[in-house]
C-alpha positions in Angstrom: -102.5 120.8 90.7 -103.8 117.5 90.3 -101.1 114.9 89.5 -103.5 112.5 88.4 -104.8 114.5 85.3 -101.2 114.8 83.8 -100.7 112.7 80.7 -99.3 109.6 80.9 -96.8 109.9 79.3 -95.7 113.7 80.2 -95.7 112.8 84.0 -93.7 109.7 83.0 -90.7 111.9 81.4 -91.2 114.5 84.2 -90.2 111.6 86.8 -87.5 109.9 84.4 -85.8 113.9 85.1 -85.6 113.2 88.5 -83.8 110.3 90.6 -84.8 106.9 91.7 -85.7 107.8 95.4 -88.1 110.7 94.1 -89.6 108.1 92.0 -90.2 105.6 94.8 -91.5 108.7 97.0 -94.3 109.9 94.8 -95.0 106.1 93.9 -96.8 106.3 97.2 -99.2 109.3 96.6 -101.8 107.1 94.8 -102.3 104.2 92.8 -102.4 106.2 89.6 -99.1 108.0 89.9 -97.9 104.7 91.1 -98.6 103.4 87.4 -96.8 105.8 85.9 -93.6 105.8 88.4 -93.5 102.1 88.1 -93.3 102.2 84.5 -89.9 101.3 82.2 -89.7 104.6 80.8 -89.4 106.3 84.1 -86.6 103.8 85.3 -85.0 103.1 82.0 -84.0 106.6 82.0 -82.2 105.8 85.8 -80.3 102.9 84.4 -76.7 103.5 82.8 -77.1 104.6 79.3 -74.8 101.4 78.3 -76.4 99.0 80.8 -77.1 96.3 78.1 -73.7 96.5 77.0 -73.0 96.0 80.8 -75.2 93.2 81.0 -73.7 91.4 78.6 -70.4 91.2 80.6 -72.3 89.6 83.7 -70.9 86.3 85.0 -74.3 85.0 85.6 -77.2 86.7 83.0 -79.5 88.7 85.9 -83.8 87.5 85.1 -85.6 90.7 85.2 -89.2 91.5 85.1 -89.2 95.3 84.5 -86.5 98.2 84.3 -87.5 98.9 87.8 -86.8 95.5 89.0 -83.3 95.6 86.7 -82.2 98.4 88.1 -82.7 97.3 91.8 -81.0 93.8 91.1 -77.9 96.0 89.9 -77.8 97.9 93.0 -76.5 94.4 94.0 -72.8 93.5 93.2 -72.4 91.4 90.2 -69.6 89.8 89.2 -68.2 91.0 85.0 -65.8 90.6 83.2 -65.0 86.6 84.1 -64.9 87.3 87.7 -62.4 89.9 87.6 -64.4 92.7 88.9 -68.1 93.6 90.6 -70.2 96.4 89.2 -73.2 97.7 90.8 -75.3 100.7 91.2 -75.7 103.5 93.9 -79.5 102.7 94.2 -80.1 106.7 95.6 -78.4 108.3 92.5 -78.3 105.3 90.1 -74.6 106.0 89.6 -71.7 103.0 88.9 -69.9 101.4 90.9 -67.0 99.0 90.3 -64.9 97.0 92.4 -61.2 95.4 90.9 -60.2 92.0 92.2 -56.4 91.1 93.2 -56.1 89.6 90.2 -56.9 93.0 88.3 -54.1 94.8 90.0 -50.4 95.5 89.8 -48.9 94.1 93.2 -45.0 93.8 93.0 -43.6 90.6 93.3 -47.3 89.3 93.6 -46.7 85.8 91.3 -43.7 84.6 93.6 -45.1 82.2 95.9 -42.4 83.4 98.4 -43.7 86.8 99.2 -47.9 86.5 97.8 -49.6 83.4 98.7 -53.6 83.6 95.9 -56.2 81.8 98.4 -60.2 81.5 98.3 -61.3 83.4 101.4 -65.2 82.7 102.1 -66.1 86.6 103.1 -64.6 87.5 99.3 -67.3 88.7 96.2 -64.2 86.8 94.7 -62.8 83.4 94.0 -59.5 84.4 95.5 -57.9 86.8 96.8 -53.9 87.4 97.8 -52.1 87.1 101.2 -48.9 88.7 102.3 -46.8 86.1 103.2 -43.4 88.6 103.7 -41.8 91.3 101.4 -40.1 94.9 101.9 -41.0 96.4 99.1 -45.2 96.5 99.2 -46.6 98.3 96.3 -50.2 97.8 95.1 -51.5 99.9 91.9 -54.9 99.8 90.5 -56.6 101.2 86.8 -59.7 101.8 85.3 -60.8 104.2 82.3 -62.8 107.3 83.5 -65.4 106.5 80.2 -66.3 103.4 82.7 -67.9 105.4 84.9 -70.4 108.1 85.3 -69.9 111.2 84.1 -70.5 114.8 86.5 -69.6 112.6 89.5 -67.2 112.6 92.5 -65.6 109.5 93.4 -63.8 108.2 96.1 -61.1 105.1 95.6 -60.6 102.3 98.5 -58.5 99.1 98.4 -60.1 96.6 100.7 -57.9 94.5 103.1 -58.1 92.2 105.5 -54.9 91.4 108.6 -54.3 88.1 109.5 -53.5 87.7 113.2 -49.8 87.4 112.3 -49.8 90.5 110.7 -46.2 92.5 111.1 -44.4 95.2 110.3 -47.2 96.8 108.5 -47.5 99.9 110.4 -43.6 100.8 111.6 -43.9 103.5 108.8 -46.6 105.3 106.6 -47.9 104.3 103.4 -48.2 106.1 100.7 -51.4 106.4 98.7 -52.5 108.3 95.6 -54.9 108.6 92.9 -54.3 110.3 89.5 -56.3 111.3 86.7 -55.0 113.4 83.8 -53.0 115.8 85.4 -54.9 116.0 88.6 -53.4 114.2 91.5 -54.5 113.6 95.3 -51.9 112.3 98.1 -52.2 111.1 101.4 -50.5 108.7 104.1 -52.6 106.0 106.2 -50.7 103.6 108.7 -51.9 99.8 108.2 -53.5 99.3 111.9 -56.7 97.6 112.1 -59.6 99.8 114.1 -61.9 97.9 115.9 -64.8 100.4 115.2 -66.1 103.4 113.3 -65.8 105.4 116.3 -62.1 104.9 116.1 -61.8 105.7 112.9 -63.2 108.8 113.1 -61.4 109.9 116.3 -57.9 108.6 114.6 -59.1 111.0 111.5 -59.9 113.8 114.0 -56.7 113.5 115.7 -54.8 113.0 112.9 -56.0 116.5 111.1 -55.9 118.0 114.6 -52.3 117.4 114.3 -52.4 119.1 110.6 -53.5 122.1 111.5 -50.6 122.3 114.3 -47.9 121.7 111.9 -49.4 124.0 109.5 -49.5 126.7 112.0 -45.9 126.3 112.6 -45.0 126.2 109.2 -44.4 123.0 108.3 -44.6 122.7 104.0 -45.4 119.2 101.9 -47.7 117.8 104.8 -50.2 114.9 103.4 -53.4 114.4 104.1 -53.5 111.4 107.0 -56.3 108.5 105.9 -57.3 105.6 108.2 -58.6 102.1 107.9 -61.7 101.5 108.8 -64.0 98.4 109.3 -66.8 97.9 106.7 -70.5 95.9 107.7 -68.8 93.1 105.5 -66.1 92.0 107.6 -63.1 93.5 105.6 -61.2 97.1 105.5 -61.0 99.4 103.8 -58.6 102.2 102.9 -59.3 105.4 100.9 -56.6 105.9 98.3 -58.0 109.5 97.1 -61.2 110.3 95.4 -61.5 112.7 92.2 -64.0 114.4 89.7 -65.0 112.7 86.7 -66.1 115.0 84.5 -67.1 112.2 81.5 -66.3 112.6 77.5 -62.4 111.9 78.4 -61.3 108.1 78.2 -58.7 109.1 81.0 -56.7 106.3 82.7 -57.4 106.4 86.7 -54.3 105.2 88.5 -55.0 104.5 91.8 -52.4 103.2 94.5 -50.6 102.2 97.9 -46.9 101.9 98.4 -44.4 101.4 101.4 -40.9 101.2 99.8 -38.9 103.3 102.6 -38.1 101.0 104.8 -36.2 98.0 104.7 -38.1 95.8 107.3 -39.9 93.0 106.9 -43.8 93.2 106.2 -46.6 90.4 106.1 -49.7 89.5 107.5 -52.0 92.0 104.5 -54.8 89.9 102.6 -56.0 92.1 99.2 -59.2 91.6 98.2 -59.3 94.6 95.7 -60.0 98.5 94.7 -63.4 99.8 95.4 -64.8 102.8 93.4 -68.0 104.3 94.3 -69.6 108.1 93.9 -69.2 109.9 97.1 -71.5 110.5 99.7 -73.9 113.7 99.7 -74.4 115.5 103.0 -77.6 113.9 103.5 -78.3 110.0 103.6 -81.5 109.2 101.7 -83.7 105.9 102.8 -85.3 103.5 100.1 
């Protein structure tokens, strides 16, 4: 069949039913089609169904020319909500993403200037972020309202973190990190070391469920799922916390968090930068 003959706009609502990387594909097929895949009808339809309600919470109003160029200027992080967190979109699926600065979370004993030093560090999407100056008790708690986010959509929680060379006592024991929505609840440990690559990670992570399948074969109960930190293109670290299903039309609370209250010793050396959501992965990586 000839694409070309199709209606305007019928070929326009059969592209808005598909995603934004089809669209961009079949842009290429000819100059025609390329109309038509171009148009704001196709990429309004990719763009949250409450984006101007979202736009209106940007730090700095975004200049647009179409919905196409909209929606690729949110696949950027923009600051909302007075600075306090970044949205953006996953420019493959067009799903949100949200980031939650220090300042949005629950860190114990964060307003003392004894334990938490708040700092401007240039690599931060932030004005500030907060520095570990010494503590025992480390706790960090993040939440956001599943209706924020997409619905039909898997996503994965990481706090982002930086170590200062001084950094000490971080890793002498496991921390603790969870995410919970309704009463669905994912667990794990990860050890604050810093890996110098991706490579690392990945063989920590291999070794590490290596090691799970052992204990489980010798019947060890109550084992958590081990987590790593690994080094992000930006500079920083990140940590995954859990991820879990949002399954939209529930305004459920996601608590998200990292805690090391077990031991007594002294910690310091952790910079916060925030809590990263974003939709996991697929199997495949797609190229726009």
């Amino acid at each position: 069949m000839n694409l070309d003959l199709l209606p305007d706009d019928c070929f326009a609502h059969v592209l808005s039913l598909t995603s934004p990387i089809d669209a961009c594909r079949i842009s290429l097929v000819s100059s025609s089609i390329r109309i038509s895949a171009n148009s704001d009808n196709v990429w309004e339809k990719f763009l949250p169904p409450d984006y101007q309600q979202i736009l209106t919470r940007l730090r700095h109003p975004l200049i647009f020319s179409s919905k196409k160029h909209l929606f690729f200027r949110l696949c950027n992080p923009h600051l909302i909500d007075g600075g306090l967190k970044t949205f953006s979109l996953e420019k493959t699926t067009g799903k949100k993403q949200y980031m939650l600065s220090a300042r949005e979370l629950n860190i114990a004993w964060a307003d003392n200037p004894l334990f938490w030093s708040w700092k401007p560090f240039p690599t931060s999407r932030f004005v500030e972020a907060v520095e570990l100056r010494t503590i025992w008790w480390l706790e960090i708690q993040g939440k956001i309202n599943s209706g924020m986010l997409s619905p039909k959509t898997t996503y994965e929680c990481y706090v982002i973190v930086k170590f200062v060379d001084r950094a000490y006592g971080l890793d002498f024991l496991p921390s603790k990190v969870t995410v919970e929505i309704g009463n669905v609840k994912s667990e794990g440990n990860v050890y604050l070391r810093q890996y110098e690559s991706k490579k690392q990670c990945l063989e920590t992570l291999w070794y590490s469920n290596r090691m799970e399948l052992v204990l489980r074969s010798m019947a060890f109960r109550g084992i958590m799922e081990e987590r790593v930190a690994c080094k992000r293109e930006d500079g920083w670290i990140e940590i995954e916390l859990g991820s879990f299903y949002n399954n939209g039309g529930d305004n459920l609370e996601v608590k998200m968090s990292l805690k090391e209250v077990t031991g007594t010793h002294l910690k310091g050396g952790l910079v916060v930068e925030g809590i990263e959501l974003r939709p996991k992965q697929q199997a495949t990586t797609n190229h726009m």
